[in-house]
Every structure is written in structure tokens, then in C-alpha cells.
N, C-alpha and C positions, 0 to 999 in steps of 0.2 A: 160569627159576625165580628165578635172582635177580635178576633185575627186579621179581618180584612181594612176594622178599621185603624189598626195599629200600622199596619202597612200604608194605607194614605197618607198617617200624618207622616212618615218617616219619607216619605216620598216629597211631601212637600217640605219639611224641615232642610231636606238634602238638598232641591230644588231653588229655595228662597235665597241663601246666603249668595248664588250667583246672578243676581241680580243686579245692575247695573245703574249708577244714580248718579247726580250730580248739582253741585249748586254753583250758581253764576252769580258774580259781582264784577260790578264796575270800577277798576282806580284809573284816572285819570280818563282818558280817552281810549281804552285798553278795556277789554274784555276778558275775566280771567273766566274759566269754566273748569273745575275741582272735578273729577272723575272719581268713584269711588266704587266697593262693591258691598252690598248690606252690611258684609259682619267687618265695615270701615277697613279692609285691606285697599292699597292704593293702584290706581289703573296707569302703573309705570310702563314708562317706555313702548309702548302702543302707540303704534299708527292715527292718523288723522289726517283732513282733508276739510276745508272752510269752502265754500260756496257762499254766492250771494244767490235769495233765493231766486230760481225761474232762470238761471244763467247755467250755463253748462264749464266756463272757464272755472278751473281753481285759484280762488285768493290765496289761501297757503295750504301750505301740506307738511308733514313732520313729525314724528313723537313727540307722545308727551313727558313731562319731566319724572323726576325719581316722587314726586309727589301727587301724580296722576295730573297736573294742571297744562291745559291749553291756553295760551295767552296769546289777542291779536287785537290787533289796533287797525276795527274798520275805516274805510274811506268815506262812506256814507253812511248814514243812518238807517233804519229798516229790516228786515227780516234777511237774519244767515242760518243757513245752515251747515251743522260741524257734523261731520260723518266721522267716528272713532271704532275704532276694531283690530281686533287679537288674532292670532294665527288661530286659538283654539276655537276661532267663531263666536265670541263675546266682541258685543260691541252696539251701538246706537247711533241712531240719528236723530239730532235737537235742533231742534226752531229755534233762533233768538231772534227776541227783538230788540233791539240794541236801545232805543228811545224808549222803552221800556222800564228798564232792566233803573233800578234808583239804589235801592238796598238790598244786600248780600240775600235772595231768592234761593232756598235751601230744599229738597225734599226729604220728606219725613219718615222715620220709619212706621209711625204708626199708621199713615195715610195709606201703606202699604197693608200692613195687619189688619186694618179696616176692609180692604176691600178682599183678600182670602177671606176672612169670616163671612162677607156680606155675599159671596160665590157661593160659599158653604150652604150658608142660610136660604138663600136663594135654591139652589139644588133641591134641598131637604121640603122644603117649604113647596114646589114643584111634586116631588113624590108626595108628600101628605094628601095635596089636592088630587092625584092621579087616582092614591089608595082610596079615599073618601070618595070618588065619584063610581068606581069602580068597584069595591066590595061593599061599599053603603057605610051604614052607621053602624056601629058597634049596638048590641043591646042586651040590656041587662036582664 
């Protein structure tokens, strides 16, 4: 058993770090969006592609800089989305909303570690109820 469960967490320790995050702020009329990957290496020079949402034309398209950042200065207000991606198959697609967006909006790592534990937990908590309904109560 704990062989197996040495090997899950190793599984997700290797898993986690390529994860893909980003935080948006607004300077001036400009839209910057910071690309990054958990353990803060940066999403250099990758591909991208800006939509406005429900339109099929591209607003802009281009890599991003040595510091993983997209920078674009919409024409209207409302929801865009920036489609970003790697040759190796890393990459996302984000909603913004432009009228939104007030102060530098960051994600978190722990909001991430929250929700592996609460999957975990979830999981665990599923088989408890499965054992208990299935082999009964334990009795002394």
C-alpha cells in the first residue's frame, strides 16, 4: 500500500509543476496577461492568438515576450479571448474581461493545493462510504 501510495504522490509532484497560470492587469488602455508555469519558470516565446469573444476573425496573433507576457490594447470593451500554446502541447485558453479587470488579478498557488487535497479528500471520503455501506461496521 505504500508503494502505491508513494507512487501517486510522485505522480502528481511531476504532474503539478507543469501547470499553466497567469495574472492580468490593466496599464493604461492595454491589457498585459503574465503567463507563467507553477514552479514561476516563464511562458517565453510561445505562440498566441486574441479573439473577441463569439467572432472567428483574429485581433492579434504573435509570441510572447522573454518574460512570458501578452500585451494588447482592445478596441472595445467585453469579453476576449487569448488562446496560448507550445509546440510541446502546453498551453490555455482565457476569458477576459476587459471592464472587469481593475487591479493586477493573480492566481494563487495555494488555490491550486486546495483543490488536489479537496480531490484527494473527496476520493478517500467516496471509498470510506463505499467500505461502510459494503462490509458494514467494524465490531468489537
Amino acid at each position: 500500500m505504500k508503494k502505491y501510495l508513494l507512487i501517486f504522490f510522485i505522480i502528481i509532484f511531476k504532474i503539478y509543476p507543469h501547470d499553466l497560470e497567469h495574472a492580468t492587469k490593466k496599464e493604461g488602455n492595454c491589457i498585459v496577461v503574465e503567463l507563467y508555469f507553477s514552479d514561476n519558470t516563464k511562458f517565453s516565446y510561445e505562440e498566441y492568438e486574441i479573439y473577441y469573444e463569439n467572432e472567428d476573425a483574429i485581433f492579434q496573433t504573435g509570441r510572447t515576450d522573454a518574460l512570458g507576457r501578452v500585451v494588447f490594447c482592445p478596441d472595445r470593451a467585453g469579453s476576449w479571448m487569448v488562446k496560448v500554446f507550445s509546440q510541446d502541447g502546453h498551453g490555455a485558453i482565457l476569458k477576459i474581461q476587459t471592464d472587469q479587470i481593475s487591479e493586477p488579478s493573480k492566481n494563487h498557488f495555494f488555490g491550486k493545493v486546495n483543490q488536489i487535497l479537496l480531490g484527494i479528500l473527496l476520493i478517500l471520503s467516496i471509498f470510506g462510504v463505499i467500505r461502510y455501506f459494503y462490509f458494514g461496521r467494524i465490531k468489537k
